[in-house]
Structures are given as structure tokens and as C-alpha cells.
C-alpha positions as CSV (number, residue, x, y, z in Angstrom):
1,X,10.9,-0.5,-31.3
2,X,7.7,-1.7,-29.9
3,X,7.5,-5.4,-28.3
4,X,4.0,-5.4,-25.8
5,X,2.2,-8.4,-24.1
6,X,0.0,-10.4,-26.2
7,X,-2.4,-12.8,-26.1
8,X,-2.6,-16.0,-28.2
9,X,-4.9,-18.8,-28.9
10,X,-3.9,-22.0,-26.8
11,X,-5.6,-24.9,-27.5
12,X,-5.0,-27.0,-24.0
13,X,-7.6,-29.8,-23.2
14,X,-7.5,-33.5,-21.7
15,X,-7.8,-35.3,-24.7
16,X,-10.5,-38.6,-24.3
17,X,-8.8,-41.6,-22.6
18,X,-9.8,-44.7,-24.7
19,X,-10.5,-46.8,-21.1
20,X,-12.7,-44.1,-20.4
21,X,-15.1,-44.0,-22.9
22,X,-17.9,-46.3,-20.4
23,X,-21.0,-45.8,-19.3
24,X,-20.1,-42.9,-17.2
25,X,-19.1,-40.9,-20.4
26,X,-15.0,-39.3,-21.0
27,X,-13.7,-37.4,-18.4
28,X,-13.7,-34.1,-17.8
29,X,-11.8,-31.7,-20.1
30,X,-10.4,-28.5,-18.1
31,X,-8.6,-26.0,-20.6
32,X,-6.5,-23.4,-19.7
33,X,-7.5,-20.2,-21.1
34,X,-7.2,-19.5,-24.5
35,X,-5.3,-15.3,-24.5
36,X,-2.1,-16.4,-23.0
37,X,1.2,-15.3,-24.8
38,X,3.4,-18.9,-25.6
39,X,6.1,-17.5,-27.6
40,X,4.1,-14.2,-29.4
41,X,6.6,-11.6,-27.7
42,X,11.0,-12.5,-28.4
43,X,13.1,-10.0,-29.6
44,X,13.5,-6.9,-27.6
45,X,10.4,-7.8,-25.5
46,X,11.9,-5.4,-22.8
47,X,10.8,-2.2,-25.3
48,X,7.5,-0.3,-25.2
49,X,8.2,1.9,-28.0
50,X,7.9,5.7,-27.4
51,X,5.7,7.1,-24.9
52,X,1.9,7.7,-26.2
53,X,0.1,4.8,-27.7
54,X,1.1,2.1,-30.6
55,X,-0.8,-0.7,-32.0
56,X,0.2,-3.9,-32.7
57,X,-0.9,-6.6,-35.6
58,X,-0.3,-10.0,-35.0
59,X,-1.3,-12.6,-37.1
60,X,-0.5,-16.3,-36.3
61,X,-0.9,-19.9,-37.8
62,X,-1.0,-23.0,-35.5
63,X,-1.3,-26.9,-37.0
64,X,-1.7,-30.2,-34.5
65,X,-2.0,-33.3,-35.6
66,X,-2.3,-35.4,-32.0
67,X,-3.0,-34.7,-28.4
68,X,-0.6,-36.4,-25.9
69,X,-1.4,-37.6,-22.7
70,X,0.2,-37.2,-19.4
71,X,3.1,-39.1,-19.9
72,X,3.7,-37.4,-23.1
73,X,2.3,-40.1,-25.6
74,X,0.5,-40.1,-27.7
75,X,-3.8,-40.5,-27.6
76,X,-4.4,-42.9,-29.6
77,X,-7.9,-42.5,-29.0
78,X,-7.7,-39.8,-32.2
79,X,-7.0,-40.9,-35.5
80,X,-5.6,-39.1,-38.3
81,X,-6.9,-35.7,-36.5
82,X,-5.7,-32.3,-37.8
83,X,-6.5,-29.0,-35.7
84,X,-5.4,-25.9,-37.5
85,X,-5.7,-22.2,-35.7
86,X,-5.3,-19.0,-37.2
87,X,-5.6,-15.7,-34.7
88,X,-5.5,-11.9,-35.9
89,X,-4.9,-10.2,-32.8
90,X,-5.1,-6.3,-32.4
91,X,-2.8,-4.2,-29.4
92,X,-3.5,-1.1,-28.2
93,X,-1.0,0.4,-25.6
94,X,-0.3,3.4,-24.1
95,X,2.2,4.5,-21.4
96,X,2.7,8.5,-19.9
97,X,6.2,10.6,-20.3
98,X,5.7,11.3,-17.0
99,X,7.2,9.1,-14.6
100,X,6.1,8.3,-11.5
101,X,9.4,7.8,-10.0
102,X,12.9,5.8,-10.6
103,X,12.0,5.6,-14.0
104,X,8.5,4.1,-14.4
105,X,6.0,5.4,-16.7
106,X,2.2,4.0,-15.8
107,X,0.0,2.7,-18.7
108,X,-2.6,0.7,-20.1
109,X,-2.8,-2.4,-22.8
110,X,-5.7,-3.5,-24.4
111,X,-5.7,-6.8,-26.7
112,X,-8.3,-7.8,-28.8
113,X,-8.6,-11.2,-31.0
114,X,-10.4,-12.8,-33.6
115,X,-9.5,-16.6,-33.9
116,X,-10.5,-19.3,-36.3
117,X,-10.7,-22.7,-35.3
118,X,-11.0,-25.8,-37.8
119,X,-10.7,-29.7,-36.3
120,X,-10.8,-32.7,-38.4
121,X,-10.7,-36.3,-36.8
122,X,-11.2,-39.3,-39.1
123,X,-14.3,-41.6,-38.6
124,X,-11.8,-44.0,-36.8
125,X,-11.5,-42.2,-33.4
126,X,-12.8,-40.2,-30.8
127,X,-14.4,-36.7,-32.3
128,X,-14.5,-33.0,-31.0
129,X,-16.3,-29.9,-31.9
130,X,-14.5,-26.7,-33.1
131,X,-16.2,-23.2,-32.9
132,X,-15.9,-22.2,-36.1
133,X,-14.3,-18.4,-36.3
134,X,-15.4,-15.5,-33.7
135,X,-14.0,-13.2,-31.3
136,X,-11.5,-14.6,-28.5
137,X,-11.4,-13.2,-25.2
138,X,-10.1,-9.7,-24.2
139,X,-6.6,-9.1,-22.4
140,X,-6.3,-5.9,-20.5
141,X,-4.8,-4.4,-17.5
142,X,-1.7,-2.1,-16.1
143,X,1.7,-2.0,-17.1
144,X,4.9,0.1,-16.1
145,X,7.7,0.8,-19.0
146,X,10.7,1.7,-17.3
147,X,13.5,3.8,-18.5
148,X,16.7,2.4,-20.5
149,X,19.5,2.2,-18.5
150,X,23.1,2.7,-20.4
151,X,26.5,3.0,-19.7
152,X,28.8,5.9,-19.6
153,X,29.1,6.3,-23.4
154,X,25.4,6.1,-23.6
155,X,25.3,2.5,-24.6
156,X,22.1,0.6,-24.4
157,X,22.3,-1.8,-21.3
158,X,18.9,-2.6,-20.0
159,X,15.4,-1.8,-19.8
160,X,12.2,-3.7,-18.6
161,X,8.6,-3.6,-18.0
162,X,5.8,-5.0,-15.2
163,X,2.6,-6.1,-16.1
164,X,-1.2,-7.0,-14.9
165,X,-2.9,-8.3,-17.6
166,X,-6.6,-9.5,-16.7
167,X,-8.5,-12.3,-19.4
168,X,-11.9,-11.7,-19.8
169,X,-14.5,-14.5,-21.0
170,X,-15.5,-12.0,-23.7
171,X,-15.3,-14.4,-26.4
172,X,-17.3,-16.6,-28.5
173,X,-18.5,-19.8,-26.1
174,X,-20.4,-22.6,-26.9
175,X,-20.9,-25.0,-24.0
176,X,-21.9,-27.8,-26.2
177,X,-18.8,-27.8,-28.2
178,X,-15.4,-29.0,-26.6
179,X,-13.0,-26.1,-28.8
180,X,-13.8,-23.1,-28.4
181,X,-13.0,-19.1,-29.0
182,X,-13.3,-18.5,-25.2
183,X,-12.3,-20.0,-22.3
184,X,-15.5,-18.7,-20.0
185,X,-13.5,-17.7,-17.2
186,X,-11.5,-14.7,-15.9
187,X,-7.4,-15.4,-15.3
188,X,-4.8,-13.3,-13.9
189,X,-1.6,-12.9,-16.0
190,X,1.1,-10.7,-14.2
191,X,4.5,-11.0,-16.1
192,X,7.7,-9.3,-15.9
193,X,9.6,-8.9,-19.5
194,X,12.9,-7.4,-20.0
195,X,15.6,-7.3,-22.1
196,X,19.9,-7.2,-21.5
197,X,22.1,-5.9,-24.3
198,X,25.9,-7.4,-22.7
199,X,27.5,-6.8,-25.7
200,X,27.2,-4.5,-28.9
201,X,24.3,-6.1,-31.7
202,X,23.5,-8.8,-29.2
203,X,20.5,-9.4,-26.8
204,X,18.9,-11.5,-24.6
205,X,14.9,-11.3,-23.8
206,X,12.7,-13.2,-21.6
207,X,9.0,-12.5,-20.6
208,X,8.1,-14.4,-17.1
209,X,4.8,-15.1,-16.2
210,X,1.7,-16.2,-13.8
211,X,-1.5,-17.5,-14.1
212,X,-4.1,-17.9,-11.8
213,X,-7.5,-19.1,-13.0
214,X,-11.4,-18.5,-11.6
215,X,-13.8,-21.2,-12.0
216,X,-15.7,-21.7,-15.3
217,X,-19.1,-22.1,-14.1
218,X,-20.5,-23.6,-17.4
219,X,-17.9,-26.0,-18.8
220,X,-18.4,-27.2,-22.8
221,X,-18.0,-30.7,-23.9
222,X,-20.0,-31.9,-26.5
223,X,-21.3,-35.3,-24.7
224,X,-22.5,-35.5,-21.5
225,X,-19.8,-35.5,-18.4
226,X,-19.3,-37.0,-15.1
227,X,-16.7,-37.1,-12.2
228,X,-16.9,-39.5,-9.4
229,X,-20.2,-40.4,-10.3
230,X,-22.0,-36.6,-10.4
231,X,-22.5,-34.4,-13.0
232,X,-19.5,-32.0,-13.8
233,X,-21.5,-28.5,-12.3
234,X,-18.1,-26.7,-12.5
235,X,-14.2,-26.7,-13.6
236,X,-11.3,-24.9,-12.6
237,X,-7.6,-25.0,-14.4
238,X,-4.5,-25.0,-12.0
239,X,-2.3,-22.6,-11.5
240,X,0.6,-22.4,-14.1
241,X,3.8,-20.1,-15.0
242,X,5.9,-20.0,-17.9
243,X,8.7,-18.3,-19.8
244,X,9.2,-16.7,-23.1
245,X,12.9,-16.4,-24.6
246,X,14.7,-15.0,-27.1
247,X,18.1,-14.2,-28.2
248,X,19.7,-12.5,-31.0
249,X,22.4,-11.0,-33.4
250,X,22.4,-7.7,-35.4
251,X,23.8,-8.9,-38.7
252,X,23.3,-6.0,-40.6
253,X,22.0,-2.6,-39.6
254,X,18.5,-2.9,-38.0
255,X,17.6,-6.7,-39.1
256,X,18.4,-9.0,-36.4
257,X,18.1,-13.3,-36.1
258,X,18.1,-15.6,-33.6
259,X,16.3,-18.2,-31.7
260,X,12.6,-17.9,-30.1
261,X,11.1,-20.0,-27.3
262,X,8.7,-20.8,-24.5
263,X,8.7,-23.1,-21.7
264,X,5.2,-23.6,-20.0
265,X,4.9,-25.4,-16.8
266,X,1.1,-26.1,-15.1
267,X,2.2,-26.2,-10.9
268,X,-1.1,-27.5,-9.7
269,X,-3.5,-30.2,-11.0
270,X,-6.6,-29.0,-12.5
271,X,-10.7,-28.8,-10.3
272,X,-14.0,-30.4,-10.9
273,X,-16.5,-30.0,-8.9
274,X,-13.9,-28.5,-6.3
275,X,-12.4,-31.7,-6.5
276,X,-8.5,-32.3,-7.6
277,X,-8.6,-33.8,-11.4
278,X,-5.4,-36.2,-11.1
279,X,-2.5,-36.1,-13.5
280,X,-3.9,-33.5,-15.6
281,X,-1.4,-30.9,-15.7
282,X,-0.7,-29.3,-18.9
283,X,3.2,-28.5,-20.2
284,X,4.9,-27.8,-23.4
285,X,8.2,-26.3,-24.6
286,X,8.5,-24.4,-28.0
287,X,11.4,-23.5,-29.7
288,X,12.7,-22.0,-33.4
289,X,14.2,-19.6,-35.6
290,X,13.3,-15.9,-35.5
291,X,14.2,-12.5,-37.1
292,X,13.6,-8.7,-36.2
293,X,13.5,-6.1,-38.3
294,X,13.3,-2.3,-36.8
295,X,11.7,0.0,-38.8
296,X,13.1,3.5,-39.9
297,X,11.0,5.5,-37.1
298,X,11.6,4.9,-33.6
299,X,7.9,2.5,-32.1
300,X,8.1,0.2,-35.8
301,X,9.0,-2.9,-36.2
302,X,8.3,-6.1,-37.9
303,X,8.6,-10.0,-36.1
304,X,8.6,-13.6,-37.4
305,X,8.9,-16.5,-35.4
306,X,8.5,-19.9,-36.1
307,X,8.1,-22.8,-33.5
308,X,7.9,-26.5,-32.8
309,X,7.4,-27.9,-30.0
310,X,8.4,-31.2,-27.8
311,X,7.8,-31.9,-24.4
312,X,4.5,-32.0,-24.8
313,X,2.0,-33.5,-22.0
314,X,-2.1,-33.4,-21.6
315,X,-2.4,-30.9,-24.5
316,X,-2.7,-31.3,-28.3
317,X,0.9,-30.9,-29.7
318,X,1.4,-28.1,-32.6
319,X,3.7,-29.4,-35.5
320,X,4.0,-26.1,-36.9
321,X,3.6,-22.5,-35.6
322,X,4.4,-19.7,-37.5
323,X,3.9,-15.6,-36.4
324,X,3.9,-12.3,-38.2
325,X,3.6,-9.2,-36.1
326,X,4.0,-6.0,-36.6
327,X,4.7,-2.7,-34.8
328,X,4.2,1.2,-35.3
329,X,3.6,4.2,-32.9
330,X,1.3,6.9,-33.5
């Protein structure tokens, strides 16, 4: 089966503080980027599939309908909003037969998205500006598929995979709208995804990740902004790490359910103008029902996963997110 990094649409943005709307203008909003994986990879995440290249379809629905603030509350500054995103996101990946040495294969994995964004907020509230539909920002970089390990009666045990995944600001930007395709700024995604099989049809997952993020040198907003009484010149979104997980039961030959989740966590407050932006670090847990079904040849497979999440702070919180993806090998 074939389960590869992937990168997802994330909308993540200081919503505008009510007390804040003065004579300075709101406050800054610092994103973090958009291509980050929350809860696209589950099942099986520690299998690449055979060695050559595969491509992977994903296509995923998100629906918020309020932003919280730090203390997980929420803005009331919006009223009656609706933010629906939709992302098509193509995966190619390759990794050698050869290996290099106690069982890693080098390779290569190139993501590419389209994503469609669509706010709505009433004539009572606060207002942003969506993007409309273009092409997000490209995740690429190295990864090493190692081999399976198994017991003595050939039993699958374990198997896992390393990952350095680059974002690129490839994608659609417009700085004079506050949602956008692309987050102008490069990141560094490392992650380390495995999967343990302790017991006949059943298996655990998880996909652990980095993020480090370079300064966006032409931040979007679509009124004017200030911080400690200058113009915002730059902004910078802290450093984060989070965990995707996944468990599940083979209940009938090749189809497998189970529950999905992430748990994002942002370690360090976000810049503006080089300056540490208080109390604005984002963090969100998702969790739902899931199923697996592998194909009849060895690289296909087909995912759905459904989340809702809680725990939400200085992000808009998604109601409803639902993912199809699918797998095959060439």
C-alpha cells in the first residue's frame, strides 16, 4: 500500500480582536503555512508502496464557522461567518531498490495543490478576504523508506520512513487579502512516520513532525496594519510540532476501520517586525472515524477520514473535515 507525506490547506490566522479595532488598525495576523499535513496521512502511514514511483490523489473538504482566540473562545468579533476549503492535491514519489545500507532506500516526493477558498461573514462583524481558487504552495524534499521488519514466520512487524519536506511560496498570493492560497514564505517540515503491527489485523500509525518557518517579507491583510506604533514591514510564524495518529482493525480481508487524528502544538509565539507577537500561538486537536481499503495490487489503496476538532486556540475552528485519497504504483 502506498501512504506518503502530504500537504494540506490550513487556514491558521489571529482572528481581529474587537478592542482592537482603534485608530491604530487590528493587529497583526501571522499564519502558519498553508501545505502542512494535519491528519491527511493515518492508516499504514509507515508504507511507501513498492520501490519506483506512485502518485497520490487527495481531495479534501474543510467547513469553519468561528475563529477562537487564545483562550480558546470564541471571536465574537465575526458574526454568522462560514469558511469552507476544498484542496485537490497531487503526489508524486519515488524511492530506489537499492539501498544504501541497513535497509534505507533514498527518494524524492513532490506535492502539488490546487485549493479553493470561499469566506462568508455577515454584515454584523468583522470581514476578511478569501483568494478565490489557485495553486497552493509546493512540498518537496528527501525521504528514506526503510525495509519491513518481520518475525520469524515472516509476519509483518514494522517498517518506517524519514522525511525533509521543504514548502515553497509557489502559490497564489495576494497581499491585499488576509486568506490566501500561499503562505509567501519557505518552512521546513522534517517528519518521522511509521507504523507497528503487535498483533495480527491490527495497527498503530503515527507521523511526527517539525516546523520551522522563514520570514514572510510581504505580509497580506486587507486594511492597513501596525505593531507598536510602526508599520508591520515583516512577519514570522513560531516554530511548531505536531502528530498525526491512527489506529486500526482488519475486519474483513483488505478493508480496515479505525480512528484518525492529529494533535498540533505551536512552541514559540509568533514575529513582527522581529518583535515577539504575545499569546498568539496556534493549537488544535482533530480526531474521527476512518477506513482503509487496499487494493488488489501491491502500491493501491483507497483512504477516508473524517475529523472534528476541539481544543482549538488562535485559529479558525473546522466543524467538519472530510478526505478521500487515493493510491496506485506505476
Amino acid at each position: 500500500m502506498k501512504t506518503i507525506l502530504t500537504s494540506a490547506l490550513v487556514l491558521s490566522m489571529l482572528a481581529v480582536a474587537t478592542s482592537a479595532v482603534a485608530a491604530e488598525g487590528p493587529p497583526p495576523s501571522v499564519s502558519q503555512p498553508s501545505g502542512i499535513n494535519l491528519g491527511n496521512t493515518s492508516f499504514y502511514d509507515g508504507f511507501a508502496g513498492p520501490p519506483g514511483l506512485s502518485h497520490l490523489t487527495y481531495l479534501k473538504y474543510n467547513s469553519a464557522s468561528s475563529f477562537r482566540d487564545k483562550d480558546g473562545n470564541k471571536n465574537n468579533s465575526f458574526s454568522d461567518l462560514r469558511l469552507n476549503t476544498a484542496q485537490l492535491l497531487n503526489q508524486l514519489s519515488y524511492y530506489s531498490p537499492q539501498s544504501i545500507g541497513m535497509g534505507a532506500h533514498l527518494g524524492w516526493n513532490l506535492i502539488v495543490p490546487i485549493v479553493y477558498l470561499d469566506g462568508d461573514f455577515s454584515d454584523g462583524g468583522a470581514k476578511l478576504k478569501d483568494n478565490a481558487t489557485g495553486l497552493g504552495d509546493i512540498t518537496t524534499g528527501p525521504q528514506a523508506q526503510f525495509d519491513l521488519i518481520t518475525d520469524k514466520d515472516g509476519r509483518p512487524l514494522f517498517i518506517q520512513r524519514f522525511g525533509a519536506d521543504f514548502i515553497l511560496p509557489t502559490g497564489k498570493y495576494d497581499k491585499h487579502k488576509d486568506i490566501n492560497e500561499s503562505s509567501n514564505f519557505y518552512s521546513f517540515n522534517p517528519y518521522w512516520a511509521a507504523t507497528l503491527m503487535p498483533a495480527p489485523r491490527w495497527e498503530l500509525s503515527w507521523r511526527l513532525y517539525y516546523l520551522y518557518n522563514f520570514k514572510n517579507d510581504s505580509p497580506a491583510s486587507s486594511s492597513p496594519q501596525s505593531f507598536n506604533g510602526q508599520t508591520v514591514r515583516e512577519t514570522q510564524a513560531g516554530q511548531s510540532a505536531w502528530a498525526n495518529f491512527a489506529f486500526s482493525y482488519e475486519v474483513v480481508p483488505n478493508v480496515s476501520v479505525g480512528l484518525n487524528g492529529f494533535y498540533f502544538k505551536q512552541l514559540a509565539d509568533d514575529k513582527v517586525n522581529g518583535d515577539r507577537l504575545e499569546d498568539s500561538r496556534e493549537q488544535v486537536l482533530g480526531v474521527g472515524p476512518g477506513l482503509f481499503v487496499k487494493g488488489r495490487k501491491e502500491g493501491q489503496g483507497l483512504w477516508l477520514n473524517v475529523y472534528k476538532e476541539s481544543n482549538v486556540e488562535n485559529r479558525a475552528r473546522n466543524d467538519f473535515s472530510v478526505q478521500l485519497r487515493i493510491a496506485h504504483a506505476f
